[in-house]
ChimeraX commands (.cxc) that place a marker at each C-alpha (Angstrom):
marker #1 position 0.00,0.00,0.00 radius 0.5
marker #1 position 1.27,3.30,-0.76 radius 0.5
marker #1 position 0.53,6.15,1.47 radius 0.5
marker #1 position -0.51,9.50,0.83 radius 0.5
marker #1 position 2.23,11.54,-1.28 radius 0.5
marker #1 position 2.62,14.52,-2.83 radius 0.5
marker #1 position 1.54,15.15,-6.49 radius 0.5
marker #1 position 5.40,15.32,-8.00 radius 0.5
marker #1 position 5.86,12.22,-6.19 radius 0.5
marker #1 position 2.90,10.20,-7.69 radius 0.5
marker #1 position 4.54,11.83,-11.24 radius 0.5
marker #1 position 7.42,10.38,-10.95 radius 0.5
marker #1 position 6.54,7.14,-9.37 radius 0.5
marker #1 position 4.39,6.22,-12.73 radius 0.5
marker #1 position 6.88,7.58,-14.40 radius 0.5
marker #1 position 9.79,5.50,-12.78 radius 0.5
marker #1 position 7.04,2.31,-13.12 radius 0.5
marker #1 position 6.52,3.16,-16.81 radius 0.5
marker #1 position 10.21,3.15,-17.30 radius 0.5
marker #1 position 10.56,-0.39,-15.62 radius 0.5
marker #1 position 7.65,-1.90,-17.41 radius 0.5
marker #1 position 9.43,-0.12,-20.65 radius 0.5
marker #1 position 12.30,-1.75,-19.86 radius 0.5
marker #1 position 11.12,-5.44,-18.73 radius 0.5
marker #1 position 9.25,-5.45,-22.57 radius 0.5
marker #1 position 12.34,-4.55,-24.34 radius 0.5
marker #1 position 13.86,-8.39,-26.35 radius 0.5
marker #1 position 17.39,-7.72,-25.59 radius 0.5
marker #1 position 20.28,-10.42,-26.21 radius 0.5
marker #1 position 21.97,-11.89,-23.46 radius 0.5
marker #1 position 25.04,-9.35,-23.46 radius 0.5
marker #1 position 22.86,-6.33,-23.20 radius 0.5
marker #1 position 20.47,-7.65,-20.57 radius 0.5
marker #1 position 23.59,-8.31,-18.81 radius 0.5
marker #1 position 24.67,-4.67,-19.36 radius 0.5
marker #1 position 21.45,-3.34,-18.03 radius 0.5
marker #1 position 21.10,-5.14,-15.20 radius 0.5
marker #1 position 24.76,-4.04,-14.46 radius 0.5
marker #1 position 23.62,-0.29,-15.13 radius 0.5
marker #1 position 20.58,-0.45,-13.07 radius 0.5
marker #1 position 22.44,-1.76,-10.18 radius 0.5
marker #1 position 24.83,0.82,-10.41 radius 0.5
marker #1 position 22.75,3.31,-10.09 radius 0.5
marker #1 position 20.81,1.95,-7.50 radius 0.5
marker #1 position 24.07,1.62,-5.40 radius 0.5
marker #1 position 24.42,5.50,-6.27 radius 0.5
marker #1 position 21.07,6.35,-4.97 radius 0.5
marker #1 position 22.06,4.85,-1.62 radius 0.5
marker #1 position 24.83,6.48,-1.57 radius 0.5
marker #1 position 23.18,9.78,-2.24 radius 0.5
marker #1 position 19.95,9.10,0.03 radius 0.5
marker #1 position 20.95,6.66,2.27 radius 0.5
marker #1 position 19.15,3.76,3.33 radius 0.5
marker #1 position 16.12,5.45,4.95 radius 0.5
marker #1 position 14.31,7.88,2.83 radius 0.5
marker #1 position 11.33,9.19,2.02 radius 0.5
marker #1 position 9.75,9.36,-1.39 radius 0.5
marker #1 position 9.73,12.76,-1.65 radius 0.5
marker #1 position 13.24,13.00,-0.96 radius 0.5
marker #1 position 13.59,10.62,-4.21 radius 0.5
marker #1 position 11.84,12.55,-6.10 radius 0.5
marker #1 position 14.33,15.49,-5.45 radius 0.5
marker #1 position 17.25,13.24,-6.21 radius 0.5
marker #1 position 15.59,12.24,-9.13 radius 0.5
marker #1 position 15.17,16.09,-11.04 radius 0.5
marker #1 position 18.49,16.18,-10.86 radius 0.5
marker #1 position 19.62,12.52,-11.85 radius 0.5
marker #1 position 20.07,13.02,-15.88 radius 0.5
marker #1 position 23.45,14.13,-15.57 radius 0.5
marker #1 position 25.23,11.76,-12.92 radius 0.5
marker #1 position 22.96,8.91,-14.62 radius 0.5
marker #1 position 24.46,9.59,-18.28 radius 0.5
marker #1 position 28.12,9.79,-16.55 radius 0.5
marker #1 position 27.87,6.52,-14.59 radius 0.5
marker #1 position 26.32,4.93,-17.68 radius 0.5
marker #1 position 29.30,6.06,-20.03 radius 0.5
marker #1 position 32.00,5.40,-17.25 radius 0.5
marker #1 position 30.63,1.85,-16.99 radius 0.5
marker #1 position 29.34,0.92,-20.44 radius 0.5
marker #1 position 31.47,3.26,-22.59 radius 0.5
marker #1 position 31.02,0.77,-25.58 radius 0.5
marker #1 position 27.70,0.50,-25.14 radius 0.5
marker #1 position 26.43,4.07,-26.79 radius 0.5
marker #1 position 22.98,2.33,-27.18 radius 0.5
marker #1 position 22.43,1.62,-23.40 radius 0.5
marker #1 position 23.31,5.67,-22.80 radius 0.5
marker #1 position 20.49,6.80,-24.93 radius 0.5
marker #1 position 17.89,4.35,-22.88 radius 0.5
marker #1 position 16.19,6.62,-19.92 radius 0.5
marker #1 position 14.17,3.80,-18.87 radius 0.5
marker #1 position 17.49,2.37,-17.37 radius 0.5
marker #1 position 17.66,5.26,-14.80 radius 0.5
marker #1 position 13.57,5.08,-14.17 radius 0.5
marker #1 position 13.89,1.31,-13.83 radius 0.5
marker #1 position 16.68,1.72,-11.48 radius 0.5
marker #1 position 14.73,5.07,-9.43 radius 0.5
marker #1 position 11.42,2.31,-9.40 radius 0.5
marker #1 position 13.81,-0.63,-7.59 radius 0.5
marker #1 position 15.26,1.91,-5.30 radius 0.5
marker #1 position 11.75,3.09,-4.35 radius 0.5
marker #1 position 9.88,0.04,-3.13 radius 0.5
marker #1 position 12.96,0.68,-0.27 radius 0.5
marker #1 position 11.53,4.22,0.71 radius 0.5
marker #1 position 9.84,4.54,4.19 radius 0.5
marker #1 position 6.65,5.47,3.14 radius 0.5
marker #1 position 6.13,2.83,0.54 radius 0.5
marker #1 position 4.38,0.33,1.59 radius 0.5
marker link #1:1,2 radius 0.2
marker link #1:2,3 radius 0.2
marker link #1:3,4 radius 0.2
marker link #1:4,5 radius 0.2
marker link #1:5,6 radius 0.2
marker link #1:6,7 radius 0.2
marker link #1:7,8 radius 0.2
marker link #1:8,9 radius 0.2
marker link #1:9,10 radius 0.2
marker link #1:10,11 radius 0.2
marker link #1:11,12 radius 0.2
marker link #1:12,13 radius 0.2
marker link #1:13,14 radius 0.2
marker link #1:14,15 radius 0.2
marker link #1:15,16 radius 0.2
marker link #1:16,17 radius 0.2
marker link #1:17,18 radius 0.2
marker link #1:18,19 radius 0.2
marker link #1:19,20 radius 0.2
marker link #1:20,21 radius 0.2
marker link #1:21,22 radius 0.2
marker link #1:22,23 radius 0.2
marker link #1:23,24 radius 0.2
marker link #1:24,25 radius 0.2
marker link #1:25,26 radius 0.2
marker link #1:26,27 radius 0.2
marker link #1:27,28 radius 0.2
marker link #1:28,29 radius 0.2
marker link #1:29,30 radius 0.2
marker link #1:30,31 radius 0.2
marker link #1:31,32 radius 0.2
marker link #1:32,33 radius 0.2
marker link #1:33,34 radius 0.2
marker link #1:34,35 radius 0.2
marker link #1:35,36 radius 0.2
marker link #1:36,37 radius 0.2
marker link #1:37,38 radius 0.2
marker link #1:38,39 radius 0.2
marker link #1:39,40 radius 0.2
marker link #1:40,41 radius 0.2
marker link #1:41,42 radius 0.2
marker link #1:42,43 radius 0.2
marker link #1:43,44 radius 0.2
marker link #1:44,45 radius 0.2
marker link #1:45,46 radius 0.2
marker link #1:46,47 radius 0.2
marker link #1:47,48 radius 0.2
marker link #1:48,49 radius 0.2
marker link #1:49,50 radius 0.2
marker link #1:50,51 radius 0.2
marker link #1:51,52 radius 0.2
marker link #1:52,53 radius 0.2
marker link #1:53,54 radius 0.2
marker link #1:54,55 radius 0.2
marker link #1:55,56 radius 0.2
marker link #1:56,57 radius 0.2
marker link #1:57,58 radius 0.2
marker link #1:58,59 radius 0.2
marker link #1:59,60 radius 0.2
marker link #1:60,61 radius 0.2
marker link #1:61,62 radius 0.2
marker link #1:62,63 radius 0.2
marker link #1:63,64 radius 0.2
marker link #1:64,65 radius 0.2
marker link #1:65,66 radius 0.2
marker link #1:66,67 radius 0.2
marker link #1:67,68 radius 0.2
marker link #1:68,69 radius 0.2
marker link #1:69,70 radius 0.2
marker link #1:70,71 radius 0.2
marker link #1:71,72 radius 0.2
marker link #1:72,73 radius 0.2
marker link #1:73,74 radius 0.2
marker link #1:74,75 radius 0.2
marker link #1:75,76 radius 0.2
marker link #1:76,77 radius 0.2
marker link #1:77,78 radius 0.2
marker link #1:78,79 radius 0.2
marker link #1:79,80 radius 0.2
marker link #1:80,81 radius 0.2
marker link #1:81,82 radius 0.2
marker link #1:82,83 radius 0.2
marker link #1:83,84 radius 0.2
marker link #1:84,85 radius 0.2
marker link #1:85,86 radius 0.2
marker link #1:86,87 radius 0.2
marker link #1:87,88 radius 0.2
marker link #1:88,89 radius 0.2
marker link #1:89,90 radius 0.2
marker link #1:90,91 radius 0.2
marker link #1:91,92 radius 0.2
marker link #1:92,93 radius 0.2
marker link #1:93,94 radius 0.2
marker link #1:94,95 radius 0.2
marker link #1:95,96 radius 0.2
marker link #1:96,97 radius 0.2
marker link #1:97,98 radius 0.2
marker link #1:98,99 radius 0.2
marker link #1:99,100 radius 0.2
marker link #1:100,101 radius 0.2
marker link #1:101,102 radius 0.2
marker link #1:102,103 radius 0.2
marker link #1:103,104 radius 0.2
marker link #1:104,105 radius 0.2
marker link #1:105,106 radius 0.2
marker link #1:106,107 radius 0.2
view
């Protein structure tokens, strides 16, 4: 159950969902699924670096408007190869939607 949030909040948690669900429908070979579930990780070990391991959504949310930039770094740092995976926002929303389920007032 999730508990009353704020509108950005309920924004960007469809939007990190859609991103996920994007994600999860995408047929990707072996290799890049590999990659992406690196990336995803990656990021998510970011966020609790940045936020910690108790948070609230709303704190998220304001990691999250300014995530772009450190996202596209870590993505080109780790998959520098990989231009296609650096193009693919739904890696950063998938990884914001893992990290979320985490936040104290999801439930």
């Amino acid at each position: 159950m999730l508990l009353p949030v704020t509108a950005a909040v309920q924004v960007a948690l469809l939007q990190w969902a859609n991103g996920d669900r994007q994600l999860r429908g995408i047929a990707l070979t072996r290799a890049r699924a590999d990659t992406v579930d690196r990336l995803v990780a990656e990021i998510v070990a970011e966020l609790h670096r940045r936020v910690g391991h108790t948070f609230e959504l709303e704190q998220l949310a304001e990691v999250y408007d300014d995530s772009a930039g450190w996202c596209r770094a870590l993505v080109q740092r780790l998959a520098p190869e990989d231009v296609w995976a650096q193009d693919m926002a739904m890696v950063e929303d998938a990884a914001f939607h893992r990290f979320a389920r985490n936040a104290i007032d999801y439930r």
